[in-house]
ZAMARGU-4260 file (C-alpha; in steps of 0.2 Angstrom, whole numbers, plus 5000, padded with zeros to 4 digits):
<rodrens>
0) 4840/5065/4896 | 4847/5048/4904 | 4863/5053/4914 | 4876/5042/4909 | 4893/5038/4923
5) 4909/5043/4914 | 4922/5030/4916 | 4931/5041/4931 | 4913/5038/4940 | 4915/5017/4935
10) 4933/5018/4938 | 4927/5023/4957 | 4913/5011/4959 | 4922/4998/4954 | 4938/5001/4963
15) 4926/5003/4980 | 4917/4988/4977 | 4933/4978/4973 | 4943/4986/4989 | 4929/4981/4998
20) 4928/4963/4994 | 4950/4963/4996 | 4947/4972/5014 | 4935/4957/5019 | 4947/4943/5011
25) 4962/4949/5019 | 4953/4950/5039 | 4947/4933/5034 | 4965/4928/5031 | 4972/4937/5046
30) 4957/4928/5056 | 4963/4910/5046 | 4981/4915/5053 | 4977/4920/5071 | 4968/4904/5074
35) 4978/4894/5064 | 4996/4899/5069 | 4993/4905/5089 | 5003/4919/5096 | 5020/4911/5088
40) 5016/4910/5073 | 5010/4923/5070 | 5026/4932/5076 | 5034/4922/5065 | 5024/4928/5050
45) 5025/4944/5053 | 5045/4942/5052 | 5043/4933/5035 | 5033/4949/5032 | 5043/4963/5035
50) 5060/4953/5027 | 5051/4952/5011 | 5041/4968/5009 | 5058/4976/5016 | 5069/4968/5003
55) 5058/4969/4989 | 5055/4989/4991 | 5075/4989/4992 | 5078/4980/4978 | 5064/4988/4966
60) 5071/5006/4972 | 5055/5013/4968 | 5057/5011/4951 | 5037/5004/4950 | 5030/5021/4953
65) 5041/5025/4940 | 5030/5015/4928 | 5013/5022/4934 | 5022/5041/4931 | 5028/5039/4915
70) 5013/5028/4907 | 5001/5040/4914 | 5009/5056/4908 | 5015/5048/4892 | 5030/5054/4893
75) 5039/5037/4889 | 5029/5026/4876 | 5020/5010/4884 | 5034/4997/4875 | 5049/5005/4883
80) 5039/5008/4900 | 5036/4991/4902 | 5051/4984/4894 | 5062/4993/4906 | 5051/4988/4920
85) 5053/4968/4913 | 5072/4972/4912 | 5071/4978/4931 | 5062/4963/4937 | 5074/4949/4929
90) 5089/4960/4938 | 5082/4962/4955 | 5076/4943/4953 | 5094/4939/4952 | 5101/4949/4966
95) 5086/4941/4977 | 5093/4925/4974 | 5111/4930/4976 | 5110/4940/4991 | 5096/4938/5002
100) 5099/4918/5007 | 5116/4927/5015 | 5105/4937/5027 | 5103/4920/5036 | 5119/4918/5039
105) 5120/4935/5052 | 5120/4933/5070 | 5103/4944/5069 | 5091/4939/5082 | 5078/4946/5069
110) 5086/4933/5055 | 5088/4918/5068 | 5069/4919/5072 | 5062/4914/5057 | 5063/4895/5052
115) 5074/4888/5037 | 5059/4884/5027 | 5049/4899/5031 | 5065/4910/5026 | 5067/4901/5010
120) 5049/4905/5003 | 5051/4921/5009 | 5064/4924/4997 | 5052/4919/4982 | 5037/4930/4992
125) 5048/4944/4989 | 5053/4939/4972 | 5033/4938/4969 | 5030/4955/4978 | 5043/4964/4965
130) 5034/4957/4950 | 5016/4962/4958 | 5022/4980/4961 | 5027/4982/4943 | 5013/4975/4936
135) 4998/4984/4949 | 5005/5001/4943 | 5006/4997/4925 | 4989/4994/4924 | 4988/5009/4937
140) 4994/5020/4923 | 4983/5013/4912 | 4968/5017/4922 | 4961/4998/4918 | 4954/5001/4934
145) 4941/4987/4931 | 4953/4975/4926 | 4965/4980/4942 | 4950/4980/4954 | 4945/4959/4946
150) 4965/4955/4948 | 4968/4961/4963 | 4950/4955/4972 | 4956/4937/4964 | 4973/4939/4971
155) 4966/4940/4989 | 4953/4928/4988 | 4964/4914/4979 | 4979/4918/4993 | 4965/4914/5007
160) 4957/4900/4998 | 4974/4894/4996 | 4982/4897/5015 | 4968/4890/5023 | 4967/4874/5012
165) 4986/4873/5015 | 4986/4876/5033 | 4971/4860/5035 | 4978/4847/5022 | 4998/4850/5027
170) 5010/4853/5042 | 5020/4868/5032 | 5013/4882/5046 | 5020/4899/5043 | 5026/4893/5026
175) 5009/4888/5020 | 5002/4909/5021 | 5018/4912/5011 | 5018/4899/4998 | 4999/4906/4993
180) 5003/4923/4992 | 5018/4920/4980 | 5009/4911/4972 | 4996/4922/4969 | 5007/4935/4963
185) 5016/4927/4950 | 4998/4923/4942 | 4994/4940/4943 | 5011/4946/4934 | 5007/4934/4920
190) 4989/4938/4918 | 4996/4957/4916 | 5011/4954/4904 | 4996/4942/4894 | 4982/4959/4896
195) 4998/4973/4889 | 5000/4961/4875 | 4983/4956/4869 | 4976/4974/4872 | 4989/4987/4870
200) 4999/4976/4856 | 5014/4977/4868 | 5030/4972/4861 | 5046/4970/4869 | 5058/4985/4864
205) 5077/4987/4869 | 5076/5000/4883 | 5084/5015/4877 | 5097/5025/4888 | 5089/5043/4888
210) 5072/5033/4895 | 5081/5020/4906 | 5087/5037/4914 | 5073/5047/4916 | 5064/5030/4924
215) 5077/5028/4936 | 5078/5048/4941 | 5061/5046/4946 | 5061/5031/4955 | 5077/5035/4966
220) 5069/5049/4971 | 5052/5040/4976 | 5061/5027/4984 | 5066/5034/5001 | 5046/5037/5000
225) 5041/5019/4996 | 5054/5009/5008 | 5048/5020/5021 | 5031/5018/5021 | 5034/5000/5022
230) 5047/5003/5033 | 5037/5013/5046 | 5021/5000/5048 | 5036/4989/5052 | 5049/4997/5061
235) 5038/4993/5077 | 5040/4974/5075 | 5057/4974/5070 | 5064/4982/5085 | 5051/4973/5095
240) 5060/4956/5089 | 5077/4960/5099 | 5066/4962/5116 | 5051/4949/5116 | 5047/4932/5111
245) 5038/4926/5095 | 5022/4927/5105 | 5021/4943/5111 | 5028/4950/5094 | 5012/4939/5087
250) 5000/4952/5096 | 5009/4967/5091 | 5011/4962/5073 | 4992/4956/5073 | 4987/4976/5079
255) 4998/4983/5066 | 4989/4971/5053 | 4972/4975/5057 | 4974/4994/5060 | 4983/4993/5041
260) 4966/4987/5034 | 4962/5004/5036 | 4974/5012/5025 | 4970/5002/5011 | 4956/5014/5010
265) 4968/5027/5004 | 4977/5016/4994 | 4961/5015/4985 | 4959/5033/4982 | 4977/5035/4979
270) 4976/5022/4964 | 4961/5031/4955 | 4966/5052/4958 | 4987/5046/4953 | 4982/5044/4936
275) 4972/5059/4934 | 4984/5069/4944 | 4998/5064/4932 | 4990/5068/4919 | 4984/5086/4923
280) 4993/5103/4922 | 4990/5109/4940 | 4988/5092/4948 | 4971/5095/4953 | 4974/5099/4971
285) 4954/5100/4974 | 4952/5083/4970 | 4965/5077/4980 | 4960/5087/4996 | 4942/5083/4993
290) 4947/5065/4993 | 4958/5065/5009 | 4944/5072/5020 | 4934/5061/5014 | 4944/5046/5019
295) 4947/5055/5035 | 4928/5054/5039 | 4924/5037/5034 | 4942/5029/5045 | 4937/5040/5060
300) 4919/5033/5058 | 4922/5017/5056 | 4937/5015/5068 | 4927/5023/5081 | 4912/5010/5079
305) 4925/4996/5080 | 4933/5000/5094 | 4917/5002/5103 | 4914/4984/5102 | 4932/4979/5101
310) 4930/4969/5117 | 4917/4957/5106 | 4922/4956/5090 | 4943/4953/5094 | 4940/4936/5101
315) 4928/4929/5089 | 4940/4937/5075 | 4956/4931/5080 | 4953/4919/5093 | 4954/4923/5113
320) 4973/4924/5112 | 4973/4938/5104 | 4963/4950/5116 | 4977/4960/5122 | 4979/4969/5107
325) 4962/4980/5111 | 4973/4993/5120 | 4985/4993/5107 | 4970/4997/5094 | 4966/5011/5106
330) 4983/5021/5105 | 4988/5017/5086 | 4968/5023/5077 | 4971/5041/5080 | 4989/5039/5072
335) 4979/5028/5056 | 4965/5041/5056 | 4981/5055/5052 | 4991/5045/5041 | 4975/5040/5029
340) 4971/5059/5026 | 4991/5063/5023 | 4992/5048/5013 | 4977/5053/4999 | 4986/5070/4999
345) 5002/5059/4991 | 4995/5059/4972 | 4999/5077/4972 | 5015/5077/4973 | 5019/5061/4964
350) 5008/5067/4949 | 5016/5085/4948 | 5034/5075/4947 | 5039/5081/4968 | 5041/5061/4972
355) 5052/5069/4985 | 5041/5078/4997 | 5032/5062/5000 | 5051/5054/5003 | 5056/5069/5016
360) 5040/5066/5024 | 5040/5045/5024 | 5060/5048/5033 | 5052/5062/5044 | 5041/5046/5049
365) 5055/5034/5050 | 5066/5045/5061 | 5054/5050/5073 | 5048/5032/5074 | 5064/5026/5077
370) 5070/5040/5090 | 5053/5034/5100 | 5055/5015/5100 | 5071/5016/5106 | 5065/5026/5121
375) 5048/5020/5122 | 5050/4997/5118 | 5061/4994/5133 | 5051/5004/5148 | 5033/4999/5141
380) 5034/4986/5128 | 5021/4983/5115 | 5011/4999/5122 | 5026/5008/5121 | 5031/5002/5102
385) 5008/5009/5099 | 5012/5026/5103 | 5029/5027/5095 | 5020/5022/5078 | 5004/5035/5082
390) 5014/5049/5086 | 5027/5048/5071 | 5011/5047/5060 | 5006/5064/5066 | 5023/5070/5065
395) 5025/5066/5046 | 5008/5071/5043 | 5010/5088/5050 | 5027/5088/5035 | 5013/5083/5021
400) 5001/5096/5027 | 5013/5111/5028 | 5019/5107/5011 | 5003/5106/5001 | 4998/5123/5010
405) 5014/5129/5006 | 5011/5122/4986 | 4990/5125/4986 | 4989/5137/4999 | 4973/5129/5007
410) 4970/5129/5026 | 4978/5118/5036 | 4958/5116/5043 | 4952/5115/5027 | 4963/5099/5025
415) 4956/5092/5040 | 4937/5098/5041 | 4925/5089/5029 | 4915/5099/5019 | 4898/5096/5010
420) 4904/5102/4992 | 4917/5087/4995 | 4906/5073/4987 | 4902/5087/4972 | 4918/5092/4971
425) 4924/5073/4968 | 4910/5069/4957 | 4914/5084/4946 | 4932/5076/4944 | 4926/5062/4940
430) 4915/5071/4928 | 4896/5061/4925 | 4891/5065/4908 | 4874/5065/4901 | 4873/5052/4888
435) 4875/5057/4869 | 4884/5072/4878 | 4898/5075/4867 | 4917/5070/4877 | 4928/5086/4881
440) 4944/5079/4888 | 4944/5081/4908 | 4958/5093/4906 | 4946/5104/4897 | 4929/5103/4910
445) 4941/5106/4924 | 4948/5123/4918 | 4930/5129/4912 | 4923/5126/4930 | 4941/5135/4936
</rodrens>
């Protein structure tokens, strides 16, 4: 009988394949950058960066995450969800507008380093980035996962397409990077608002206070988990801007960039086991470990391969200028190689509604990050600002492991260790079915081979 892929095992494929294509697009816009910008500006982007993703994870007070929780568990319908989510959006948008063009004003270095123009898009880039993050995890929660994977490939292929043919044809420089990717995220919010309607006969419903509630409880308490994982990848940069000069921060920012292309990896897994998680009654800790180490493998692989042949592949990639960043790349890999296998473990607690481990343990980061920059920048600059990052990743994910040994009761080795049942184990979750095999519900399969 013809084996036939469940849609958990498409889901996958499709998620891989359109990751895939998003990791190549977006080191072919860093590469654009780097030898489009210089040293400077990329400094200067990499502020534009931090100031928007910063203001809009403060702004959305993780209320996103909120959408993908309660749309997969189906504890709030889909027409509130997503009409409190609508509501959110037109609120933050106005604060944005209110508030951040004030921050200019400050006698900040880290403000005062970042041109007028290149501010002032960055204001709509974080209006954007709002609007993105709502829309990515309501389809999340929907597990379109095809339709996810084709929006989000096209978002990053349109932002290159449209930074490089902006950086050619016009003089607009750092602003040009941020103008695409706006722009790309507003398309991507209207092509989501367009697929709710069309295929899940969305309708706009007044939020109603008991849901409102419930939606914000959650995201308050994710939220000191999603600012702080943006925070920690730039907390390095930020501090760095009050000691050395756009060109130096360009090199620094540049090594954090690449090594985040890495992460996406669990970002990928995290996006197709949070659904699943959600909506299961033991959140499927087998799943979610089996996952992690095998994340863990392929990062430490393919890091490792990169990095031996760093010394060639750096200057074609980002131009000559760029070259000392190699020995940064060798002190932050083994904190990326950690952080991916603490990061997949973060379904778990998200989908079993414990949003606040992953919180404890993304402060846990930011602390110890902190605490280390401030002794490490000054002596040793941008290598000093590399192992700050890399050892706050292993601090934080030491947190992650304790708890879900604490919650599972698995080895802290077994975490770690990959294992040859881990591919079968995440095929069985995914659950391939034999074709005109009747459909059991996943919930079901998984207690039966409990």
């Amino acid at each position: 009988m013809r084996l036939k892929p469940s849609k958990g095992l498409q889901d996958f494929a499709v998620t891989v394949f359109a990751r895939g294509g998003a990791m190549f697009f977006s080191l072919a816009t860093q590469s654009v950058l780097a030898w489009m910008l210089g040293r400077s500006g990329r400094g200067e982007y990499a502020l534009c960066l931090i100031f928007s993703n910063l203001s809009s994870a403060i702004l959305i007070l993780g209320m996103d995450w909120s959408c993908n929780y309660y749309i997969s568990s189906k504890k709030i319908s889909l027409n509130q969800t997503v009409s409190i989510a609508i509501v959110n959006g037109l609120v933050m948008t106005i604060l944005a507008l209110a508030l951040l063009p004030m921050l200019k004003l400050l006698p900040i270095e880290f403000f005062q380093k970042i041109g007028s123009l290149s501010y002032s898009a960055s204001i709509a880039w974080a209006i954007s980035l709002i609007g993105f993050s709502f829309a990515a995890q309501i389809m999340t929660g929907l597990k379109c996962f095809t339709h996810l994977a084709i929006l989000s490939l096209s978002k990053v292929c349109f932002t290159f397409i449209a930074t490089a043919g902006l950086l050619y044809m016009t003089d607009l420089e750092v602003a040009a990077p941020i103008f695409a990717d706006t722009a790309s995220g507003f398309l991507s919010v209207l092509f989501v608002l367009i697929f709710v309607v069309a295929k899940y006969k969305y309708r706009f419903e007044l939020p109603k206070f008991d849901a409102v509630r419930q939606f914000m409880g959650y995201g308050a308490r994710f939220f000191g988990g999603s600012f702080g994982m943006i925070a920690n990848t730039r907390l390095g940069t930020i501090l760095l801007a009050f000691y050395v000069e756009k060109e130096q921060l360009g090199i620094f920012a540049q090594a954090m960039a690449f090594s985040a292309l890495f992460t996406t990896l669990a970002d990928m897994a995290c996006r197709i086991i949070q659904p699943r998680v959600a909506s299961s009654v033991n959140g499927r800790p087998e799943l979610v470990i089996s996952a992690a180490r095998i994340i863990g493998l392929v990062v430490l692989s393919s890091g490792c391969i990169f990095l031996l042949f760093a010394d060639y592949l750096i200057p074609v990639l980002f131009s000559p200028e760029f070259t000392p960043m190699i020995p940064l790349l060798f002190i932050l890999m083994p904190g990326i190689w950690i952080r991916v296998i603490a990061k997949t473990l973060f379904p778990y607690f998200n989908g079993t509604n414990r949003p606040g481990v992953v919180s404890q343990a993304t402060i846990v980061n930011l602390v110890v990050n902190l605490v280390l920059l401030m002794v490490l920048v000054e002596p040793y600059g941008l290598a000093g600002a590399s192992w700050a990052t890399s050892i706050a990743y292993f601090v934080s994910s030491a947190f992650i492991f304790y708890k879900i040994n604490s919650l599972t009761h698995v080895n802290y080795f077994k975490i770690l260790l990959p294992q040859y049942s881990d591919v079968g184990e995440l095929m069985r979750h995914l659950n391939i079915r034999r074709k005109g095999e009747s459909k059991v519900s996943e919930e079901m399969s998984h207690a039966k081979n409990s």
